[in-house]
C-alpha positions in Angstrom: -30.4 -13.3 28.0 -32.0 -13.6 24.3 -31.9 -9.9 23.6 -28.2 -10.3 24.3 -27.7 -13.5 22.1 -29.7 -11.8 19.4 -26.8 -8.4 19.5 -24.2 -10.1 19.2 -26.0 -12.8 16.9 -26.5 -9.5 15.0 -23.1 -8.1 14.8 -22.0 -11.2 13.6 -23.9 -11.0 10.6 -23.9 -7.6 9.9 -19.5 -8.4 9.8 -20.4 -11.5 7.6 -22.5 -8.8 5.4 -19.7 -6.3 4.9 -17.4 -9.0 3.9 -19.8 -10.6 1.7 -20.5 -7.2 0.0 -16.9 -6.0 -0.1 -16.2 -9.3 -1.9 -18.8 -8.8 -4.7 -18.2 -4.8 -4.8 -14.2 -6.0 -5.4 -15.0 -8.3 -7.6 -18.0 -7.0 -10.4 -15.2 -3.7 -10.6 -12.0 -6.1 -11.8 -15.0 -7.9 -14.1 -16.0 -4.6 -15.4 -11.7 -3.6 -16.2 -11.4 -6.6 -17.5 -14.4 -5.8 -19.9 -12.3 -3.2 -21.3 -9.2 -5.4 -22.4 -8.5 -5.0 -25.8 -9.8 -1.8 -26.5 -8.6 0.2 -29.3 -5.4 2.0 -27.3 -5.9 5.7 -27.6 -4.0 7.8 -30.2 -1.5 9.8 -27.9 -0.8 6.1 -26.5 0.3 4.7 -30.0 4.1 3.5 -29.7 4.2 2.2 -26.4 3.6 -1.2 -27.9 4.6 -2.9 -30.7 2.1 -6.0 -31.8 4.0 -8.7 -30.1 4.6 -6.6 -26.7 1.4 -5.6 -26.7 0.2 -9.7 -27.1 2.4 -9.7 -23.9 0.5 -7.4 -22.2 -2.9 -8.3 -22.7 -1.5 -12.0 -21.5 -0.1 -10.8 -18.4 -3.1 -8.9 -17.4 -5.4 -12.1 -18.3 -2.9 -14.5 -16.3 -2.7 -11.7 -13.7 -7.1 -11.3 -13.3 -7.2 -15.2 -13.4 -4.7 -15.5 -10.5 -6.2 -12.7 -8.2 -9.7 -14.2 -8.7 -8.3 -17.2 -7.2 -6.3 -16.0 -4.2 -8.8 -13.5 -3.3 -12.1 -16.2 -3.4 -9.3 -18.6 -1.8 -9.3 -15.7 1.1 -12.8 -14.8 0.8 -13.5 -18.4 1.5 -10.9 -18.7 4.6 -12.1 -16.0 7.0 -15.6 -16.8 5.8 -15.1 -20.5 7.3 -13.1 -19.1 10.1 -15.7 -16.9 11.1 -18.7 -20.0 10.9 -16.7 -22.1 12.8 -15.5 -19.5 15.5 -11.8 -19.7 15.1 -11.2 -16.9 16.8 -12.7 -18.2 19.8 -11.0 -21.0 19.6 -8.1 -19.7 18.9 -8.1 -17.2 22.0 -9.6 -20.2 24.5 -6.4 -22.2 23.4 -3.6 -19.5 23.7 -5.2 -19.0 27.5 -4.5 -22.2 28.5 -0.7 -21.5 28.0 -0.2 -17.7 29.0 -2.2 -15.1 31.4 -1.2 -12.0 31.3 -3.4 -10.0 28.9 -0.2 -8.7 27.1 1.3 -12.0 26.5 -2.3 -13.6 25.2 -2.7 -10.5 22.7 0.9 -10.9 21.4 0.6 -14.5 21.0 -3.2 -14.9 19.6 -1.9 -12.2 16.7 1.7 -13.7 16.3 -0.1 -17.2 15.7 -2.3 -16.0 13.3 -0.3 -14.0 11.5 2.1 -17.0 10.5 -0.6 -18.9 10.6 -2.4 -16.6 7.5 1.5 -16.1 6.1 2.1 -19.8 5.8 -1.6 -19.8 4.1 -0.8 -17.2 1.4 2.9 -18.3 0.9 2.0 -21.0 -2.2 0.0 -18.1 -3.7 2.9 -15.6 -3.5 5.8 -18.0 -4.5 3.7 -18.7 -7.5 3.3 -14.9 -8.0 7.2 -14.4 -7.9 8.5 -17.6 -9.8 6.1 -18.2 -11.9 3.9 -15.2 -13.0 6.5 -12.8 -12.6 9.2 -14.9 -14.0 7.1 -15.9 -17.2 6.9 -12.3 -18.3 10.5 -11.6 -17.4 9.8 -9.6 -14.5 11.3 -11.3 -11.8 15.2 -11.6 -10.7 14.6 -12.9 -6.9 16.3 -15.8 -6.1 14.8 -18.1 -3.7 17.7 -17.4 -1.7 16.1 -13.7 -1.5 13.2 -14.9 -1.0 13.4 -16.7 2.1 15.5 -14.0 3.8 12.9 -11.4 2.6 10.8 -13.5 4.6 12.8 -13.9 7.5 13.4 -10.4 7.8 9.7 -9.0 7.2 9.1 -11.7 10.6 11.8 -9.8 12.4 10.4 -6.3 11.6 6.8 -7.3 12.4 7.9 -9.2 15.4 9.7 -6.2 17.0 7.4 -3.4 15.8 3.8 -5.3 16.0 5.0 -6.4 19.5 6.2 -3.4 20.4 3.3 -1.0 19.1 0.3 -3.5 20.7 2.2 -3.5 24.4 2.0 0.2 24.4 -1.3 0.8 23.1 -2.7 -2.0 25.3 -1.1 -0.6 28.4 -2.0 2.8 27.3 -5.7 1.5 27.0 -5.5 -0.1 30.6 -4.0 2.9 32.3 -6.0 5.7 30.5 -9.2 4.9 30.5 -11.9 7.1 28.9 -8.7 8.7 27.2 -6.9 5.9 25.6 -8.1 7.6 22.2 -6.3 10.6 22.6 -2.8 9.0 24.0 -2.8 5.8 21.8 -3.1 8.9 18.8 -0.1 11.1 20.1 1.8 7.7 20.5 1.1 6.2 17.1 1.0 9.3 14.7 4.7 10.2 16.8 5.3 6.8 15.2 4.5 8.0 12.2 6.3 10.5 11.8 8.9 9.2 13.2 9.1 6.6 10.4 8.2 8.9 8.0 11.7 10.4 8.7 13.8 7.3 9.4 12.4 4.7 7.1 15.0 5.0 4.7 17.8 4.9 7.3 16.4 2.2 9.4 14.2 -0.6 7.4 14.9 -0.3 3.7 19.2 -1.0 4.4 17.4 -4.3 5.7 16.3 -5.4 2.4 18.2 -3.5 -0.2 21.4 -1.4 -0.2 21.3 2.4 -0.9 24.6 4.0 -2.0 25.1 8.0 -2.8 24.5 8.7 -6.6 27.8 8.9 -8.2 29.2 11.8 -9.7 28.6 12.6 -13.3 25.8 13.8 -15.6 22.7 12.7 -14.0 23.7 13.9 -9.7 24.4 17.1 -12.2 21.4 17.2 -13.8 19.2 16.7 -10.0 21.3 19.5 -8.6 21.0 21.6 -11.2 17.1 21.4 -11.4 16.9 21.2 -7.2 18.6 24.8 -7.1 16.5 25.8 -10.3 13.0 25.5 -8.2 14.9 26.3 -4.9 14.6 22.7 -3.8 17.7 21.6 -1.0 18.8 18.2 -1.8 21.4 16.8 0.1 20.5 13.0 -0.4 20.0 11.2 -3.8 20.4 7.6 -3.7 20.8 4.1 -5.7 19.1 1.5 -4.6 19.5 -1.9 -6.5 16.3 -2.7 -7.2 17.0 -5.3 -10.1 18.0 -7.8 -7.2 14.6 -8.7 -7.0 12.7 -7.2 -9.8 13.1 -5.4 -13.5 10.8 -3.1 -13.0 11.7 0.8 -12.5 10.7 3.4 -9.7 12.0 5.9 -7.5 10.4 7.9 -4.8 10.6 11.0 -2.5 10.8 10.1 1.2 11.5 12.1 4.8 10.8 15.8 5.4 12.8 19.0 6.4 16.7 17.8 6.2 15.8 14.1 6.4 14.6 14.2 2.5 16.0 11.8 0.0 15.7 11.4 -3.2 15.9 6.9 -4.6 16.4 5.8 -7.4 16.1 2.1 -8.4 19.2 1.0 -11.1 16.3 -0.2 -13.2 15.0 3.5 -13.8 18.8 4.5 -14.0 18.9 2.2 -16.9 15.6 2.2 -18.6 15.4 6.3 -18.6 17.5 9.1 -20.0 18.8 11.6 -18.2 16.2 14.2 -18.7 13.4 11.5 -18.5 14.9 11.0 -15.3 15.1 14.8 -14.0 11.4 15.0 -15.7 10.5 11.7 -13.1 12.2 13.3 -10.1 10.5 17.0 -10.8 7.3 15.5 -10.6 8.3 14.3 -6.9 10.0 17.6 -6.3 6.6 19.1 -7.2 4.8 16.9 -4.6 7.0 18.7 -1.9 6.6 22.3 -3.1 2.7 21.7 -2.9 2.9 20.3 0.6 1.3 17.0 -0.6 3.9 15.0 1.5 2.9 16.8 4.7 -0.8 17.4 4.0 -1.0 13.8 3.3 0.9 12.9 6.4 -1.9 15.0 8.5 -4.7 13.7 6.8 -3.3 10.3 7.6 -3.2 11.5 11.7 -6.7 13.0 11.4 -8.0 9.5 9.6 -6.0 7.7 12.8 -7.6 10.0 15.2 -11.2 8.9 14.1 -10.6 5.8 14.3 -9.2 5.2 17.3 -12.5 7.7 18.6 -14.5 5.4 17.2 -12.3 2.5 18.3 -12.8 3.6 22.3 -17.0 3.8 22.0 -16.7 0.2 21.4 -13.6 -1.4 22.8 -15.1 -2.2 26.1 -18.7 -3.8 24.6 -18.7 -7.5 25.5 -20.7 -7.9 22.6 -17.7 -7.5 20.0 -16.0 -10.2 21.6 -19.0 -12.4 22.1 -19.8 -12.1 18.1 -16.3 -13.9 17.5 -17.5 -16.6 19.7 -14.9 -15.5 22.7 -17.5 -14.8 26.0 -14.9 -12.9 27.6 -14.0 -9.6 27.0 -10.9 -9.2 25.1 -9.1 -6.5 23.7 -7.5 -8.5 21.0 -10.7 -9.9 20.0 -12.3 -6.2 20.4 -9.6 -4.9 17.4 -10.4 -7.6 15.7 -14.0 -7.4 15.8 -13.9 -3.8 15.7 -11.5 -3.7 12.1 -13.9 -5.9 10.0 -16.9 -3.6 11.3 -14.8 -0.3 10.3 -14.1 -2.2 7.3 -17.0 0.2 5.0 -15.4 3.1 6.8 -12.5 2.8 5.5 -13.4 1.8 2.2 -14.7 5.4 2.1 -11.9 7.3 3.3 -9.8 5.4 1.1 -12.2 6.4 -2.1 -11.9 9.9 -1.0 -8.1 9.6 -0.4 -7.8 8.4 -4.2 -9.6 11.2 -5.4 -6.8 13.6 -3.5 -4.2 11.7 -4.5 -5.3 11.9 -8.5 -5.5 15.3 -8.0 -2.1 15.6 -6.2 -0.5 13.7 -9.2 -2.4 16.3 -11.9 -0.6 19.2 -9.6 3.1 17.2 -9.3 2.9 16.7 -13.2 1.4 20.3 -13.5 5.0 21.6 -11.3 7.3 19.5 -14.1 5.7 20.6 -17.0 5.9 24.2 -15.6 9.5 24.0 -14.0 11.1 21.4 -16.5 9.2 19.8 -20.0 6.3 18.5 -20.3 7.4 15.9 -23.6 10.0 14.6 -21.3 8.2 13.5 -18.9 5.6 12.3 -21.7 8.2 9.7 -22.4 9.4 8.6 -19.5 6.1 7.6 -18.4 5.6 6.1 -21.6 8.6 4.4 -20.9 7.6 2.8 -17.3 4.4 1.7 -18.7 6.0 -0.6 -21.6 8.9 -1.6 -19.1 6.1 -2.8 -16.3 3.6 -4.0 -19.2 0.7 -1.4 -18.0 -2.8 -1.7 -18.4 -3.6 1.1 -20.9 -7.1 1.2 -21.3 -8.5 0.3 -17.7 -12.4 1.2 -17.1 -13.4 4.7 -15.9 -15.0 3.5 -13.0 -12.4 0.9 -12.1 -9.8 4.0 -11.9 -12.3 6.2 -10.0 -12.4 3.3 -7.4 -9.0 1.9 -7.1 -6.2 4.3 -9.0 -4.4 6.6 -6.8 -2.6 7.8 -10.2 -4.8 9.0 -12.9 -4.6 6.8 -15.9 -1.9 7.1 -17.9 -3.9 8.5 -21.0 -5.2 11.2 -18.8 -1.9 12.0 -17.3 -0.5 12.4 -21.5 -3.6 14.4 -22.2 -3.0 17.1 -19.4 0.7 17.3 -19.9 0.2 17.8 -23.6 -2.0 20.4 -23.1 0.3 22.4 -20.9 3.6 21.5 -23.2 3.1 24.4 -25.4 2.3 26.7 -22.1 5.3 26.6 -20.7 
């Protein structure tokens, strides 16, 4: 019937709109940053740079803005075309003419097209590694590294992707009206359940942890955990500089499956109270229940969707707008995840906003607990090491920092260094 070519004729080109506009919105905020390269760096940033490092920088974040221009109109372009020329449709009519069961087409229309958009990206991201990265010194992968990176990231998503859409399909066939509600227990369980066991189970497949060894740093930790009545059983080294120079650690698990990692690079690149000033800001992100409140925000953001997800599964016209006449429930996500696309967008604005103010209150809890000039200069520190952006554009942060800029970050903690 016409009304029904003109719905999903309609839904077609409202999903062509949000792409369209998400592709301008992206783009006119990374024109405005770059606007702002080469502004005067702020006082309390003086230091961090030296004239030719700084030369460095403002090249790397030019090579850096030319480069993402490119892959991202590159991708822009792709689905764009796929979408025109209903590849999806073709796509699913073609995997049906070798498998039936529902399951089986799913698993294989995804599994094709995720290689297929992995061998698509794959000269953009060895360029990214070998060349980019290794121009500015950043890089220490070997292509050796490389490859089995890849091989193993196929594994992972193999097993878990296959896993994860077998359940949540059959929990969509057998359930009904309430596949929202069990497909949520089942996934945020998942959750959780890798929010816990991530460290144990999928980073040993890419990088080796070992115990911190004994000496003045594992002292140091200790000694500030007990300070602030933090139980630490775990603090790890993980060689990072297998791959990359740059320096991080992070918090990870909850209750008695909390670690503490450390990459060698921050090891290296910090002192020891730089480093205790690094890990009290995480420390602080666990005495304010940012870890777990951000872990339920995370299930209540799942739950919505997946609401959302279940008015709309079942419409005909999701599929039929990717050219597939069928119903289909791969098609549906599909159809269904460019549509939430906006959605998301805002939730993740909002989250960004939490998270800055998170980071004030972790950064807040060092200064308080431990010194506020130390951790000054160990952030000054990771900056100049990963060649930061220094003066990035208001509005670009407000859009796309989950950290506040650095100069903010200096201001506050300068404020409270003569507080506490």
């Amino acid at each position: 019937m016409d009304w029904i070519r003109i719905m999903y004729t309609s839904i077609f080109y409202i999903i062509i709109g949000i792409i369209v506009f998400e592709f301008i919105f992206e783009k006119y905020f990374d024109w405005l940053n770059s606007s702002w390269r080469g502004k005067p760096i702020p006082e309390e940033l003086n230091g961090i740079y030296d004239d030719d490092k700084y030369k460095k920088q403002q090249e790397y974040a030019k090579v850096n803005s030319r480069f993402s221009n490119l892959s991202s109109a590159f991708s822009f372009l792709l689905i764009i075309g796929f979408l025109f020329l209903h590849g999806f449709g073709k796509l699913n009519h073609w995997v049906e003419n070798y498998v039936e069961h529902p399951i089986a087409i799913g698993l294989m229309f995804f599994g094709i097209l995720f290689f297929a958009l992995d061998i698509v990206g794959l000269p953009f991201s060895l360029y990214q590694t070998f060349v980019i990265e290794e121009r500015f010194g950043f890089n220490k992968t070997t292509k050796k590294i490389f490859i089995l990176d890849k091989l193993k990231g196929y594994l992972v998503s193999i097993v878990l992707g296959g896993v994860i859409y077998s359940i949540v399909y059959k929990l969509f066939e057998v359930t009904g009206d309430l596949f929202w509600i069990y497909c949520w227990v089942f996934i945020a369980g998942f959750m959780l359940f890798m929010t816990l066991f991530y460290s144990n189970l999928i980073v040993p497949l890419f990088n080796k942890q070992t115990p911190l060894d004994e000496g003045e740093l594992k002292n140091a930790i200790n000694e500030f955990s007990q300070k602030v009545g933090f139980t630490l059983k775990n603090i790890y080294q993980i060689n990072g500089s297998k791959r990359s120079t740059r320096a991080n650690a992070y918090f990870t698990g909850l209750g008695p499956k909390k670690r503490i990692v450390l990459y060698d690079t921050l090891i290296n690149d910090l002192s020891t109270e730089e480093i205790v000033a690094v890990l009290a800001h995480e420390i602080g992100h666990y005495k304010k229940r940012h870890t777990l409140s951000g872990l339920v925000i995370s299930m209540l953001q799942l739950g919505l969707m997946l609401y959302l997800l279940s008015l709309f599964i079942s419409n005909p016209l999701l599929s039929e707008a990717l050219g597939v006449n069928q119903p289909a429930f791969h098609i549906g996500l599909i159809a269904f995840s460019l549509l939430y696309s906006p959605i998301s967008t805002v939730t993740g604005l909002l989250m960004n906003i939490l998270s800055r103010k998170n980071e004030y209150q972790a950064d807040n809890f060092a200064a308080e607990n431990y010194h506020a000039m130390h951790l000054i200069s160990g952030l000054k520190k990771l900056s100049s090491s990963n060649l930061s952006n220094l003066t990035p554009h208001p509005a670009y942060v407000f859009i796309n920092y989950s950290h506040p800029s650095l100069i903010n970050r200096i201001r506050n903690l300068i404020r409270l260094k003569d507080k506490f």
